[in-house]
C-alpha positions as CSV (number, residue, x, y, z in Angstrom):
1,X,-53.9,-37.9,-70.0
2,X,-53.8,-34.4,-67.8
3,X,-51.0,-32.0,-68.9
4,X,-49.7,-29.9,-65.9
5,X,-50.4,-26.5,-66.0
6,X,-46.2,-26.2,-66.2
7,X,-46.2,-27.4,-69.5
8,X,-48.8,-25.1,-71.1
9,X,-46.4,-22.3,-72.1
10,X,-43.7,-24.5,-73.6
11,X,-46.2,-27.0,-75.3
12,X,-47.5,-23.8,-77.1
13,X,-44.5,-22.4,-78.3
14,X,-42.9,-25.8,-79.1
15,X,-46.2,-26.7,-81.5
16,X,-45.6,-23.4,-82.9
17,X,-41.7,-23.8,-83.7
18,X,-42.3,-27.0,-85.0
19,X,-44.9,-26.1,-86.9
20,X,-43.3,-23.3,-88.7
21,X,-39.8,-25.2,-89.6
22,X,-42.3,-27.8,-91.0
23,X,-44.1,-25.2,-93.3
24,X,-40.3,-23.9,-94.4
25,X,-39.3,-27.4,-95.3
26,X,-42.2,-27.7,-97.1
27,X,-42.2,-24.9,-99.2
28,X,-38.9,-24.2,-99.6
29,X,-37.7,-28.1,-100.9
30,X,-38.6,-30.6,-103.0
31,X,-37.1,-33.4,-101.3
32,X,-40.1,-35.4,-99.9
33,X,-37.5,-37.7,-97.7
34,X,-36.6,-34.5,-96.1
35,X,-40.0,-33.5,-95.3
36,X,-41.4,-36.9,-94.1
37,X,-38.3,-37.1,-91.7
38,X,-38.9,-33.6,-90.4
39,X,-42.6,-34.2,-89.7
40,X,-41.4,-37.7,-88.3
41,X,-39.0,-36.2,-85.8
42,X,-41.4,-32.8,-85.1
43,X,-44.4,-35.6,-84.1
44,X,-42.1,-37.6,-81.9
45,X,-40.1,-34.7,-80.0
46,X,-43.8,-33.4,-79.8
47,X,-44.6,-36.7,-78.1
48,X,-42.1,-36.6,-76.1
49,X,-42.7,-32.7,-74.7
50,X,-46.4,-34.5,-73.7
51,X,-45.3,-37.3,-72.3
52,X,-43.1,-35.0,-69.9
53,X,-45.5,-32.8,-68.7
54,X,-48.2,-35.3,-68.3
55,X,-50.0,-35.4,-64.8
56,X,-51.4,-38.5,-63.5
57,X,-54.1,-38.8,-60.7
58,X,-53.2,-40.4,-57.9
59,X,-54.7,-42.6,-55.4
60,X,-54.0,-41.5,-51.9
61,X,-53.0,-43.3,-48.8
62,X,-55.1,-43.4,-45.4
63,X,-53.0,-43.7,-43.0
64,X,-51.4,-40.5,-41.2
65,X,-48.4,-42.5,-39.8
66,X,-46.7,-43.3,-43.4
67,X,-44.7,-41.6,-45.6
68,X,-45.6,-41.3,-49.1
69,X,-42.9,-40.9,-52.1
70,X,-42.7,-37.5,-53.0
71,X,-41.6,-38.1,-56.8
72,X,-41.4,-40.7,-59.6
73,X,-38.5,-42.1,-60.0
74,X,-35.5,-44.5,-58.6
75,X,-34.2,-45.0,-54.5
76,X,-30.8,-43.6,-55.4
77,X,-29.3,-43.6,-52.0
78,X,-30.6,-44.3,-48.4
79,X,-28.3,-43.5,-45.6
80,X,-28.0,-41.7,-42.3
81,X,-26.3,-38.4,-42.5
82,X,-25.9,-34.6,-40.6
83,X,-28.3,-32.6,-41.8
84,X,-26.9,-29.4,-41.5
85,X,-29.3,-26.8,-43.0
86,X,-32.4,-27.4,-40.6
87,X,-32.3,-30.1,-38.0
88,X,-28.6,-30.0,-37.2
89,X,-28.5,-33.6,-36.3
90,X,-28.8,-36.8,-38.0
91,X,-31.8,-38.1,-40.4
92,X,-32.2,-41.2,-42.7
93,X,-32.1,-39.3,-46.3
94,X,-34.0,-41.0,-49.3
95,X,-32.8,-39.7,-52.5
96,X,-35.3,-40.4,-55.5
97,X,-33.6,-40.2,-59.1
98,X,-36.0,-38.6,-61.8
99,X,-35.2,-39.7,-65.0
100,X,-36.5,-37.2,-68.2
101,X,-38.8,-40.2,-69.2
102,X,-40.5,-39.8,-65.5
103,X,-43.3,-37.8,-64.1
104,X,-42.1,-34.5,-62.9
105,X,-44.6,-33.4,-60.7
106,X,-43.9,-33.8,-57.0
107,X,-46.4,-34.3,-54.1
108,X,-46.2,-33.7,-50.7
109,X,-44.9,-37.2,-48.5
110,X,-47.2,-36.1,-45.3
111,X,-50.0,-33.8,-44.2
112,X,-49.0,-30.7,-41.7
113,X,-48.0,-27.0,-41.8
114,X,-45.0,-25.8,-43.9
115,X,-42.7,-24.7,-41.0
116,X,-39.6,-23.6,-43.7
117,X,-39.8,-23.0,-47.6
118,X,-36.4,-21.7,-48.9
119,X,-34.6,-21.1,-52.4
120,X,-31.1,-21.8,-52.6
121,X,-29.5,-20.7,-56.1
122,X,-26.5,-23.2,-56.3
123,X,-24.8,-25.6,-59.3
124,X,-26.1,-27.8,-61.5
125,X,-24.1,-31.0,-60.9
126,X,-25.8,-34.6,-61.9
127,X,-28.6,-35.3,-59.7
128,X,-27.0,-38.4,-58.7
129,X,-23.4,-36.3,-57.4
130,X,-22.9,-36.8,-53.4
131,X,-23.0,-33.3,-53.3
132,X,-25.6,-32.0,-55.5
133,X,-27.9,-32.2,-52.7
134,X,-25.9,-29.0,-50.7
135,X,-24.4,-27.5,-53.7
136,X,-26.7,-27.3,-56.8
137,X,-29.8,-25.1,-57.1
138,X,-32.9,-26.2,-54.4
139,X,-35.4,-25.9,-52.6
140,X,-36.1,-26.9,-48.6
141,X,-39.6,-27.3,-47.3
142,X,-40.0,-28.5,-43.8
143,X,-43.5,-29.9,-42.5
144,X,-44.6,-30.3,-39.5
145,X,-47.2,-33.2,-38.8
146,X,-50.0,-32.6,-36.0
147,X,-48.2,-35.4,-34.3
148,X,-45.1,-33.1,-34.0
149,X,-43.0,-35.0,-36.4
150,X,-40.9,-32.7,-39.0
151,X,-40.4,-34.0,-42.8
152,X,-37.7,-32.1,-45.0
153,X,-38.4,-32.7,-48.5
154,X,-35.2,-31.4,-51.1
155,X,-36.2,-30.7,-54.3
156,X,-32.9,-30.5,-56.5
157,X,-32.1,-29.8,-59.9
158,X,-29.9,-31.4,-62.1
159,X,-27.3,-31.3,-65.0
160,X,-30.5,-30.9,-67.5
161,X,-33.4,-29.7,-65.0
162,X,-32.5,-26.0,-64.5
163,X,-36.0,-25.1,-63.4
164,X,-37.5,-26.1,-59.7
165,X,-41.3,-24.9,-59.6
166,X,-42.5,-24.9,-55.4
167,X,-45.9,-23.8,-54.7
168,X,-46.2,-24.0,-50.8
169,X,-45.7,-21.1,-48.5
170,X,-44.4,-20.8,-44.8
171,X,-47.1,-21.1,-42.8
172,X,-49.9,-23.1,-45.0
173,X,-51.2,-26.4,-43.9
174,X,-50.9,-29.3,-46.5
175,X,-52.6,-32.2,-47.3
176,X,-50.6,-35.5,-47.9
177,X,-50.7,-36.4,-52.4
178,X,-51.4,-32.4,-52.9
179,X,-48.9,-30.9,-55.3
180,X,-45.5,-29.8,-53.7
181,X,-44.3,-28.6,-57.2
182,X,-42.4,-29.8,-60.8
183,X,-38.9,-30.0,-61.7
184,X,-38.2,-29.7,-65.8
185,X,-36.3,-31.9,-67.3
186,X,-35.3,-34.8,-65.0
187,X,-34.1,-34.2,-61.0
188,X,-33.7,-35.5,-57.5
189,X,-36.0,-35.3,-55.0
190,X,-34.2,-36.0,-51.1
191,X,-36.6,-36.9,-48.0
192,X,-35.2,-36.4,-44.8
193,X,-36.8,-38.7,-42.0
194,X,-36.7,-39.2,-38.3
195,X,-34.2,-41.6,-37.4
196,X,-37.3,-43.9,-36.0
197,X,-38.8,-44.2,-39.2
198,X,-39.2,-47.6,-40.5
199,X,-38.5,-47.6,-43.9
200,X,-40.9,-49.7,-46.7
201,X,-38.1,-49.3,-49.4
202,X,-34.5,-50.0,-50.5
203,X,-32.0,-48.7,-52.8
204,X,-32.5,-49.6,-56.6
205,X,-36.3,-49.9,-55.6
206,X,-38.7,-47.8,-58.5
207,X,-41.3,-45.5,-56.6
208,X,-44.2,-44.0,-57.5
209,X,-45.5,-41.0,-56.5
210,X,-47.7,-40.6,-53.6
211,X,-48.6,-44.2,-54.1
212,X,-45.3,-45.7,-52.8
213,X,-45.2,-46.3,-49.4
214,X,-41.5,-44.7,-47.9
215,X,-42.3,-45.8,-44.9
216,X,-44.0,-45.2,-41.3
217,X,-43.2,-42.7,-38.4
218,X,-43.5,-43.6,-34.6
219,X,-46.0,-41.4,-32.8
220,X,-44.5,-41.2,-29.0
């Protein structure tokens, strides 16, 4: 199992924390109960700080026309709405819900050139609020395909997540199943699509990243 480069700092510091209250318990009381329950709990909240910064490989699609998933996770919501930040008109919006059991790296759903990459500082409503996806803290990247089709993928923290890592630039060109970025600690990630887009997926449906198929764009 990988471990994202994310996770480095905090896995360090957590082995040390946990380390140390288990060396105070240990010298400082008899009680073996107590110190077999605090090892116990250190090994599995250790476990569980792994398991969350884990990074799987992926295999990629090959086929320019589709849509990828851009996160782990659960079809929350798909419907046709104004969106108002970029486009200005209407899209088919895909929200995927990341649990904190999930993979929290996200990947880029199509290959082309960042056109927009913005920070919005915001709330932290629950991922799955109607509104968390204009009012809590998050990120809009915009990319353009060499067919001329735009993608805006959302990345958009949650009650828990207050940390939204993006790593692409305005300007750079992208490859479809590189790394877009990593949310901490369980987010929403919101595709908005062409309204000709035929969709592969429907709401309650469990996606995998990059190997999901969202579904396919029309080339005119």
């Amino acid at each position: 199992m990988r471990i994202h480069k994310e996770g480095y700092i905090i896995l360090f510091w957590g082995f040390l924390l946990l380390l140390l209250i288990n060396v105070i318990i240990y010298f400082f009381t008899g009680r073996m109960t107590l110190r077999i329950f605090s090892s116990s709990l250190s090994i599995i909240l250790y476990f569980f700080l792994l398991q969350f910064f884990r990074s799987p490989i992926r295999k990629l699609p090959h086929n320019s026309s589709i849509i990828s998933a851009p996160a782990d996770g659960k079809i929350v919501a798909i419907q046709e709405v104004m969106e108002e930040e970029y486009f200005k008109d209407k899209r088919i919006q895909v929200s995927i819900f990341m649990s904190p059991l999930n993979v929290h790296v996200n990947w880029i759903p199509v290959s082309g050139t960042i056109t927009t990459a913005r920070y919005h500082p915001g709330l932290y409503l629950v991922a799955w609020h109607p509104k968390s996806s204009t009012k809590n803290e998050r990120t809009t990247v915009v990319i353009k395909t060499e067919q001329g089709q735009e993608i805006l993928v959302r990345q958009i923290a949650g009650y828990v997540a207050r940390r939204i890592i993006c790593y692409p630039k305005e300007g750079e060109s992208v490859t479809q199943g590189s790394e877009l970025g990593f949310i901490k600690f369980g987010s929403r990630v919101d595709l908005f699509l062409p309204l000709h887009t035929t969709l592969s997926v429907k709401t309650g449906d469990v996606v995998k990243g990059v190997e999901t198929e969202i579904g396919k764009m029309k080339f005119f």
